[in-house]
Each structure stands twice: as C-alpha cells, then as structure tokens.
C-alpha positions as CSV (number, residue, x, y, z in Angstrom):
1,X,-3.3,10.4,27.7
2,X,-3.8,10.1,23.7
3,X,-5.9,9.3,21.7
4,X,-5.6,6.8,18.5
5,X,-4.9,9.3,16.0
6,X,-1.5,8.7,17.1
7,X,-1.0,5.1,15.8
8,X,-0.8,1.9,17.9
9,X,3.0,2.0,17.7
10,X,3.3,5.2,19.6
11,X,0.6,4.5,21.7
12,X,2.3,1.2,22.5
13,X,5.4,3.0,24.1
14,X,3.1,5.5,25.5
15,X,1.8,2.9,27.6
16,X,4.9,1.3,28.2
17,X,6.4,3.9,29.5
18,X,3.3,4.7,32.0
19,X,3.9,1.2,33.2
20,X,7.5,1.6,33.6
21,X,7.1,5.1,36.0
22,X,4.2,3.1,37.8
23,X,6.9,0.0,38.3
24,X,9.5,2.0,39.2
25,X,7.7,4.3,41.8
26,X,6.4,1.2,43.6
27,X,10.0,0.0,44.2
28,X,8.9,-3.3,42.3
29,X,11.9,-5.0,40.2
30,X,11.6,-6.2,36.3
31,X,11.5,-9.7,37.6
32,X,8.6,-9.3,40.4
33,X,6.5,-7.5,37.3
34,X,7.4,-10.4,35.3
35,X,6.5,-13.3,38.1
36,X,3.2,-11.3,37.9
37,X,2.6,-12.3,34.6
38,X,4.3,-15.7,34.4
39,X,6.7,-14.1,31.8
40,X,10.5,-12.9,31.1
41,X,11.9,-10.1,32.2
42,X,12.9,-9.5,28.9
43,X,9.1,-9.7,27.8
44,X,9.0,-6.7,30.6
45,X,11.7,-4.5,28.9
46,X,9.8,-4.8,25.7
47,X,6.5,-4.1,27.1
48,X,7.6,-1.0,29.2
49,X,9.9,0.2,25.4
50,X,6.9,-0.1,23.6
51,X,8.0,-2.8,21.4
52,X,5.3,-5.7,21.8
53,X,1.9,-5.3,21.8
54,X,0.4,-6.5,25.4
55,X,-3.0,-8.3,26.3
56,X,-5.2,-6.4,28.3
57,X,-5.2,-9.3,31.0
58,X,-1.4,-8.4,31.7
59,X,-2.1,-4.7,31.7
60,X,-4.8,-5.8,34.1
61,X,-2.7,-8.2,36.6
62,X,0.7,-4.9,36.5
63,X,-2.0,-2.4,37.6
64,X,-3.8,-4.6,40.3
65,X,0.8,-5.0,41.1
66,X,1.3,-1.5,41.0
67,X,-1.8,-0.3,43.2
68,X,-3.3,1.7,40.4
69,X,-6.6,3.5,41.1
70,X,-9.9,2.8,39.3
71,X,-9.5,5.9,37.5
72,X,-6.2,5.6,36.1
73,X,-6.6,1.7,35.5
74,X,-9.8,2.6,33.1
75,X,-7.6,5.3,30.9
76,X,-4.5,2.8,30.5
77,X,-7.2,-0.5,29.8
78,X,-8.3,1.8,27.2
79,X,-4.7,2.7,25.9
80,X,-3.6,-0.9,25.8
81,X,-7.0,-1.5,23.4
82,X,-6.4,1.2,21.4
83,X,-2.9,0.2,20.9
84,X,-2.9,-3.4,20.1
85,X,-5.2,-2.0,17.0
86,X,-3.4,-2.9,13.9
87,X,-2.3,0.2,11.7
88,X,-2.5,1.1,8.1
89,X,1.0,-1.0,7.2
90,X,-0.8,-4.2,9.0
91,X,-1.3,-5.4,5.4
92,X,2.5,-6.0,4.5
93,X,3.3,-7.8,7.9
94,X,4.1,-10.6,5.6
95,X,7.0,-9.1,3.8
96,X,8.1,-6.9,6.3
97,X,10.5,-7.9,9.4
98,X,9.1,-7.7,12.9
99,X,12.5,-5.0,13.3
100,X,11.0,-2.9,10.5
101,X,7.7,-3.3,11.4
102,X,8.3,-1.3,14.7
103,X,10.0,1.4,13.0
104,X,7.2,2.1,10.5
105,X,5.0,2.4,13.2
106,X,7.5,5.3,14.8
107,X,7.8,7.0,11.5
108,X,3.9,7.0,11.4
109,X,3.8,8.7,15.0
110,X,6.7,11.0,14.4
111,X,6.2,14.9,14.2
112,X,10.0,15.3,12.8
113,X,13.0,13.0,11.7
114,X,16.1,14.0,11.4
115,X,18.6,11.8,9.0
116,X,22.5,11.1,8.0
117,X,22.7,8.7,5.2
118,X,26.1,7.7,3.1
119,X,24.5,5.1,0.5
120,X,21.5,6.3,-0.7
121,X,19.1,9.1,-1.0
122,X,16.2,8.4,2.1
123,X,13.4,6.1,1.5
124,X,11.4,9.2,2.7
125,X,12.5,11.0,-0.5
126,X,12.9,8.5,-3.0
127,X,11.4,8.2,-6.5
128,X,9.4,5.2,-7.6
129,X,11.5,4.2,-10.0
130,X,15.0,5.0,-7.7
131,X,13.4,2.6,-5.0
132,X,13.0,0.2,-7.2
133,X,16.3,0.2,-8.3
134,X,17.4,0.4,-4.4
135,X,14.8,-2.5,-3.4
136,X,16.2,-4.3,-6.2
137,X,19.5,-4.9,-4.5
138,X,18.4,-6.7,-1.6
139,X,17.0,-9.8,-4.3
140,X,13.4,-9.8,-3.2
141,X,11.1,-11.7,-5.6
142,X,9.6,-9.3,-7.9
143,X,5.9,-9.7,-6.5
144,X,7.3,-8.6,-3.2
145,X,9.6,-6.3,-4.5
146,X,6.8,-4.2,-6.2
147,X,4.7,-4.2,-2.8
148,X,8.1,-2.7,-0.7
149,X,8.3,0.3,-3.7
150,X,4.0,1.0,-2.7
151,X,5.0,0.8,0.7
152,X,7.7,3.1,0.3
153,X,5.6,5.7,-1.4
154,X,2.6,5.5,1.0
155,X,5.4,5.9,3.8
156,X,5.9,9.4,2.2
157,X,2.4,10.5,2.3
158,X,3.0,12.8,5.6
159,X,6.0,14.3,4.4
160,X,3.9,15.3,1.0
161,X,0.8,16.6,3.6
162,X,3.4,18.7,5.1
163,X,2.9,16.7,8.0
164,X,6.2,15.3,8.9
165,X,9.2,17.6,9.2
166,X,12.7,16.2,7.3
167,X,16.2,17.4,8.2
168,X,18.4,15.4,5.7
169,X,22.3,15.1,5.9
170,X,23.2,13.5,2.8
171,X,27.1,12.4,1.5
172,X,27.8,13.7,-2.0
173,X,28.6,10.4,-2.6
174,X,24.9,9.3,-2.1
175,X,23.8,11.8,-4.5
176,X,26.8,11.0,-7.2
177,X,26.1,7.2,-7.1
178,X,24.3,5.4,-9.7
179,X,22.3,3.0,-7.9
180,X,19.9,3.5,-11.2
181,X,19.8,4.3,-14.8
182,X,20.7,7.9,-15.8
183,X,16.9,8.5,-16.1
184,X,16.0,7.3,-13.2
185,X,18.6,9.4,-11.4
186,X,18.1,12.5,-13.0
187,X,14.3,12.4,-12.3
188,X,15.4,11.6,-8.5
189,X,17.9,14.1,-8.3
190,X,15.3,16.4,-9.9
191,X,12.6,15.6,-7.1
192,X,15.5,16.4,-4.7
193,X,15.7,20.1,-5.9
194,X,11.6,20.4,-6.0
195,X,11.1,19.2,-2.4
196,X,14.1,21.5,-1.1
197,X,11.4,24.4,-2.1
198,X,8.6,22.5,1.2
199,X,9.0,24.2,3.9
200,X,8.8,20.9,5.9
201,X,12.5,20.0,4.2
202,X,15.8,20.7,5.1
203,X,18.7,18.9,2.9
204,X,22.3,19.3,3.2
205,X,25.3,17.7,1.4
206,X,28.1,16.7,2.9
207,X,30.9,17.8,0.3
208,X,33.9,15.0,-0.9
209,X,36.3,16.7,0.9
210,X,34.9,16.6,4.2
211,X,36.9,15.0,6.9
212,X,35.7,12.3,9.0
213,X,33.7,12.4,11.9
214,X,32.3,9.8,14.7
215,X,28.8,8.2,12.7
216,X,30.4,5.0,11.6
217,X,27.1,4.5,9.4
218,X,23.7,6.2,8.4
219,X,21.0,7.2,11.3
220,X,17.3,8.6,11.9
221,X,16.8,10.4,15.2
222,X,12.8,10.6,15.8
223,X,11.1,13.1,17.5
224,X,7.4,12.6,18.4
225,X,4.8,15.5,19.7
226,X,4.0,13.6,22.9
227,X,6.0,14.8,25.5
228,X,6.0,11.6,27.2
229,X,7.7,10.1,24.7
230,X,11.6,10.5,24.6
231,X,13.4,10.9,21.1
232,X,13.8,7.7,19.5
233,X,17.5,6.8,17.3
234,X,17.2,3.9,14.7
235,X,20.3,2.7,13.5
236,X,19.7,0.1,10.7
237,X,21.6,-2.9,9.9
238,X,21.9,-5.7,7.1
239,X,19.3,-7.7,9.0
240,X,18.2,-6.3,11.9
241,X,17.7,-2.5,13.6
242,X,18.9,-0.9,17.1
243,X,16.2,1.6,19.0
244,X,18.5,3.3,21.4
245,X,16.1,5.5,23.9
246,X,18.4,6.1,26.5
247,X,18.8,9.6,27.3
248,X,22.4,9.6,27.3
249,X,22.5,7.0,23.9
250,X,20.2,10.1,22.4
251,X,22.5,13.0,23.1
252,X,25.8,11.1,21.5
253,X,24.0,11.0,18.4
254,X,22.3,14.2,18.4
255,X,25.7,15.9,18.7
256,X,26.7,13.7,16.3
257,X,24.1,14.8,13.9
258,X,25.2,18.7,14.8
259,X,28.9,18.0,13.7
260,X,27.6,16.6,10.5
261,X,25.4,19.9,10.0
262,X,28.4,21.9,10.6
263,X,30.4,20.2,8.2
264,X,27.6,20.1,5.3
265,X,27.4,22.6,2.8
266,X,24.8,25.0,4.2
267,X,20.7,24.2,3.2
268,X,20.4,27.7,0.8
269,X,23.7,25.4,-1.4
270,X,21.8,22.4,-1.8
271,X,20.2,23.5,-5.0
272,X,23.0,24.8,-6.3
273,X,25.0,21.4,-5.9
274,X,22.1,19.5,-7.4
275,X,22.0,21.7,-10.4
276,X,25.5,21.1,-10.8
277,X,25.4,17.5,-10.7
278,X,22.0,17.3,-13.2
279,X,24.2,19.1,-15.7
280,X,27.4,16.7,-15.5
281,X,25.4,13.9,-15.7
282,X,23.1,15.3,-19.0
283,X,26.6,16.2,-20.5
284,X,27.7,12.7,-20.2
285,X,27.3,10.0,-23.2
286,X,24.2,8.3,-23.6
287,X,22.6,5.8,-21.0
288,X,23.6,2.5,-21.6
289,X,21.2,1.0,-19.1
C-alpha cells in the first residue's frame, strides 16, 4: 500500500487497480460489480483506471462482493479516503477540464516523463512569458489566462527540486517557431540550454531533415515509482485527452519514442543547436513585436 505523499490521483488508480485484480480473481464480471453498486459498467472501468474518485460506501459494498478479509478491507477503506483528498491543483478545478484535471494529478505522482512534442517547447519547460504567449492562442479571458501561466509554473516545481526526471524529444521546428516575441524566445531558448546542465534533463532535437516516422502527433509516456502502477501514455487533443494503459498500447509508443531518440541529434548536441539558433535569431533585424 501507499501512503498520501503520493497524491490522490495516483492513489486513485492504486486502488483501482487493487479492485480490478480482486474482481478479476473472483471470476465476477464488470456488470455483476456494477449491479452491486446500482451503477454502469462504464462507472466500473473508470473506477478500476483510476479516473473517478469513489465513495467509501461503494469501496465498502465491492469488498463485501469480492470476499475481502477484515484486514485488507481496513488498508483499501483507508486508500479510498486518502484518495478522494483533493490535491494542491484543487484550486483551479474551475478553469481546468475534468480531462486535464486527471493528467495533472499523474504528472504530480510521476517519478519520470518522457516527451515528443512538434509545436511547442513542453509546458514542463516553458518560460512565463513563452506560456503566455502559448496560453494565449487558445483565447482564454485574460483573468484565466493569467491563472493557467501560475499553474504552469507551479506544475514545474518537481522538475526544478530535481524531483521529476524529463526525457524531451523536441522538432527543430518547435524550437525555430515564433509562438512569441524575439525576447520572449530568446530568454526561452536560453532556459532551454541552462536546464540541459540538471541532471534530471535529457533534451534532444529532432533535426529538419529527419524523415518521418509513426507518432502522428506529440506524446508523454509516464512512469510512476509504484510498481503497481503500469506506465501511463497521454496523448492530447484539441478538446479532450486519451490515457492508454494497456500493456500492449504502452509498448507501440514506447518503441515509438526509441525511433524518435534514434533519429534526434544526440543529448551532448543540444546545446550546440541552441547556441546556434540564439545567434541567428540576435543577428536578425530588430523585433517588431
């Protein structure tokens, strides 16, 4: 068992996936589980994935199901409190998506991520004033606009505590595009090379003339220090997320992510390739923005 150090998110799936072993060593279907507790079995897949939080009542009614011992049923009463305790990004539930919620709470838990990204440099990694400029796209009102670039740096907080280990596969492209003012991306591009020096960071560039290869769009792959707990791939979209867990779903995109490594420039180039795009952009004319 854990303990709640570990965030309610993580916690959650923890005890989902207790409940999911328990189910499925029983012999007792998704939709006898769900009869139990007058719900879906849909509401049963996101219990057992860790994606809703559960009442301790339907904890309660699953282990009086599944046969549990008095032991066992005291340690996962306690997990399913623990879990449903709101965590430190509670406060912006209001401006955040239930989708994005869920994969704050991972990021929270995680002990590494690794990342491809085509668009922009990582949330993980940017500047104040580059996520601005990024947030700024999506037409958010300013007052929440200016919460979402907070949230974005205290997000960052256990990656600067060198608590959170980053492997980054970035397209040139990403680095070359000027999502902000000349200013704004030199001073990100400068963080870039600063952070390359942590020994929590890996960065590699995928060069222009790289060929193709089989990740149709940007992905983080999350690894957590519970052994339990399986890695995690988020794959974001315009309006919504996937959270593939599947072991097999897992190892496409983990070999995806190896091809990508292969084909970026290796980590001891990176700083060499943000030097040399600092100094073509300070050679250019001045900033008109």
């Amino acid at each position: 068992m854990s303990d709640s150090s570990e965030g309610p998110t993580v916690l959650r799936i923890l005890l989902g996936s207790h409940l999911r072993r328990l189910r499925e060593s029983r012999g007792i279907t998704a939709r006898q589980a769900a009869s139990k507790i007058r719900a879906s079995e849909s509401k049963i897949s996101r219990i057992e994935l860790g994606r809703n939080a559960i009442r301790e009542i339907d904890v309660l009614d699953l282990l009086t199901l599944y046969g549990v011992d008095l032991r066992e049923r005291e340690q996962l009463l306690n997990l399913a409190e623990q879990s449903n305790k709101p965590g430190w990004w509670h406060r912006y539930n209001d401006i955040l998506p239930d989708w994005f919620q869920a994969y704050v709470g991972m990021e929270e838990a995680a002990r590494s991520i690794r990342v491809y990204e085509a668009q922009f440099v990582p949330g993980l990694l940017q500047t104040e004033e580059y996520a601005a400029a990024v947030i700024s796209l999506g037409d958010f009102p300013v007052d929440q606009a200016d919460r979402l670039v907070v949230l974005r740096k205290e997000r960052q907080r256990r990656f600067r505590d060198d608590r959170l280990k980053l492997w980054i596969v970035l397209d040139e492209a990403a680095l070359r595009r000027p999502v902000a003012g000349r200013k704004a991306q030199l001073e990100q591009l400068a963080y870039l090379r600063e952070a390359c020096q942590s020994p929590t960071l890996t960065l590699q560039v995928i060069p222009y003339g790289a060929g193709g290869h089989a990740a149709p769009t940007g992905f983080s792959i999350l690894r957590f220090a519970e052994r339990d707990l399986p890695d995690v791939v988020y794959v974001e979209n315009l309006t919504s997320a996937l959270y593939l867990d599947k072991q097999a779903d897992v190892d496409r995109y983990l070999l995806a992510m190896e091809r990508l490594s292969i084909v970026a420039h290796e980590p001891n180039e990176t700083t060499g390739i943000l030097d040399e795009i600092i100094r073509q952009l300070e050679s250019e004319g001045p900033d008109d923005r």
